[in-house]
C-alpha positions, 0 to 999 in steps of 0.5 A: 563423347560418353561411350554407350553400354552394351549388353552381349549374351553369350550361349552354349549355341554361340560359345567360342571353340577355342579360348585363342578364338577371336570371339573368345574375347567376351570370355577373357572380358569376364575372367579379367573383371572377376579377377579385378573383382577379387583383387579388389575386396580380397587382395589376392583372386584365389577365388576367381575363376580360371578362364579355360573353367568359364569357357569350358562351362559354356560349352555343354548344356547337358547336366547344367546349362551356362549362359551369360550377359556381358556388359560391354563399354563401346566408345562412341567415336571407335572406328568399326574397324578396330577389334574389341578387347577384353578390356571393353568388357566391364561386367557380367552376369552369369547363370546356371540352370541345372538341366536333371533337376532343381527345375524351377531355380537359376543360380546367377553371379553378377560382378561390376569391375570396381572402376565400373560401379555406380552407373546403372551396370548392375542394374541393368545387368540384373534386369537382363538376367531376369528376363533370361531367368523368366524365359526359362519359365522358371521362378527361383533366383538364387545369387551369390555375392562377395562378402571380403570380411565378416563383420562382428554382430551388432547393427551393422551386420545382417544375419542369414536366415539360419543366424550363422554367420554375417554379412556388412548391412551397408555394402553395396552388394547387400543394399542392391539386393535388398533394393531387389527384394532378395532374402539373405539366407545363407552364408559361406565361409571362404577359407585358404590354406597355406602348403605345405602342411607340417607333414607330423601334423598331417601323420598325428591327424591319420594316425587319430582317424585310423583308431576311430576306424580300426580295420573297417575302412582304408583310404584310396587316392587317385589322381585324374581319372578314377577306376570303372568299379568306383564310379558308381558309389562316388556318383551316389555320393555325389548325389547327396551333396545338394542335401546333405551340405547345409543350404540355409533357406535356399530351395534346393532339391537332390541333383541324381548323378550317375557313373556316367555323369561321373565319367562327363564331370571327370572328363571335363576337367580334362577338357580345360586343362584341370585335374582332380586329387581324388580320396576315397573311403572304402568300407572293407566289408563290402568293399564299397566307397562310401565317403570322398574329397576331391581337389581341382587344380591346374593339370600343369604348374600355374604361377599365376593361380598355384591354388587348388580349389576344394570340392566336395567331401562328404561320407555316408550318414551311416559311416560316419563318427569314424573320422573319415571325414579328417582322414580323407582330407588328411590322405589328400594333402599327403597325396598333393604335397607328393605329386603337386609340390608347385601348389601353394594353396587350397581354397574352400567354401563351407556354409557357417552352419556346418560346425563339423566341416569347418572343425576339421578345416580350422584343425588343418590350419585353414583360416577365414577369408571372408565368404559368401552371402546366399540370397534368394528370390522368388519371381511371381508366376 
């Protein structure tokens, strides 16, 4: 017999304690269809999720609030007595709704396992999500959806709304959404890096930036947790990022955050087995920070993803034209090929429009990899 879809939500209220929990099965459900996701439109999951990161956003409503629905294949003749599996689990559906800020907007993620597709999966995910979506009593629906290559301009190819970058306009992705009437407005390089970085080209990139800064800045690293008198200044840079970064035509307000949410973000990583690479830019006249990257990556060697993830790098709009946006990511990767030898990749995201990101990555070797098409829909009141 045909086995039945069944649709199973998951919310911080009933999220498992641990990933060795035997409910936790839902979670590994969907880190598994990611992977199969990834691995089947890039070749490689780099840009998957590590589990621990999916359960670990689960768990805590304070700053964004994570819940999921997860399609599950029940056979029809399974005795009750058998456990489900990982396996079952042949989709999802995941949504972020930011608690501080952005009140009205949900940001949601829908992956249907590859041997999956074509039988109302995603259908009937995405009208599950909507339901979520206007339960919240909020109306925007922002969805990220994987784009494997970037084809060449022409009509085959869709562009965003700010015309930077493009998209196949026959994919699956692109005509469910489309079929749903979400707009497409923005795209996002993904880029990987391959380490180690020729360290005389990472020593002529800082010896370059240090001439445009002179004696007004130097550069700090941390590894984990950062010291008490920077948590301030990097919250405060933090908190232009949903701005300043180019966003397309997405609805996007500022994000606030704090020393103390700055400590929760830090703490967090801990929590599921990850750590961050830290570079700061301190102006040495105030001795204030005023521009940082950060890298996340597994707290011990990881074979099975040796890859760190590229988060935010951002300097002040009054610093910058000093390089220190090359300098920060050059202290880095110095920092990273010193104390993390075991990393053999770094993977980014950076909108197409942002020429002057995307110049120091291609400079650092970084290469396309695809991206990410940001789509958009606003639900009626």
């Amino acid at each position: 017999m045909a086995p039945t879809l069944r649709l199973v939500q998951l919310t911080p209220d009933d999220a498992p304690a641990s990933l060795d929990d035997p409910a936790a099965w839902l979670v590994h459900g969907v880190a598994r269809v990611d992977r199969a996701v990834q691995l089947a439109s890039r070749g490689h999951a780099d840009a998957a999720d590590p589990v621990a990161q999916r359960l670990g956003q689960l768990w805590h409503a304070d700053y964004v609030r994570t819940q999921a629905v997860v399609a599950v294949l029940v056979p029809d003749d399974a005795a009750a007595s058998v456990a489900p599996s990982p396996d079952d689990v042949v989709g999802f559906v995941w949504l972020r709704a930011l608690q501080t800020s952005n009140p009205d907007a949900v940001e949601i993620e829908l992956d249907v396992h590859p041997d999956h597709r074509r039988r109302g999966i995603g259908a009937a995910l995405w009208e599950a999500a909507i339901d979520l979506v206007r339960g919240m009593g909020r109306h925007v629906v922002q969805v990220w959806s994987n784009v494997p290559t970037e084809p060449p301009d022409g009509p085959g190819a869709l562009a965003p709304s700010t015309g930077s970058g493009r998209i196949p306009a026959d994919d699956d992705a692109t005509r469910f959404a489309l079929a749903r009437g979400l707009a497409f407005e923005q795209m996002e390089r993904m880029s990987r890096l391959d380490l180690p970085v020729d360290p005389s080209l990472l020593r002529r990139f800082a010896e370059a930036a240090a001439e445009h800064s002179r004696d007004d800045y130097r550069v700090r690293t941390w590894d984990g947790d950062l010291p008490e008198e920077v948590l301030a200044d990097v919250a405060a840079l933090e908190s232009r990022m949903m701005t300043d970064a180019p966003s397309g035509g997405l609805e996007v307000e500022t994000d606030p955050w704090d020393a103390d949410r700055m400590r929760t973000w830090l703490a967090r990583f801990t929590e599921r087995g990850q750590t961050v690479l830290l570079s700061g830019a301190e102006h040495v006249p105030t001795g204030r920070l005023v521009g940082y990257t950060a890298l996340v990556l597994a707290a011990e060697p990881d074979d099975a993803r040796p890859t760190a993830d590229q988060d935010t790098t951002i300097v002040d709009p009054g610093h910058r034209g000093h390089r220190l946006g090359m300098a920060l990511k050059v202290a880095n990767l110095q920092a990273l090929a010193e104390r993390r030898p075991d990393v053999r990749r770094i993977v980014t995201w950076n909108a197409e429009e942002n020429g002057p990101m995307l110049d120091i990555n291609v400079a650092l070797g970084f290469r396309p990899d695809g991206g990410w098409a940001g789509w958009q829909l606003r639900l009626p009141s």
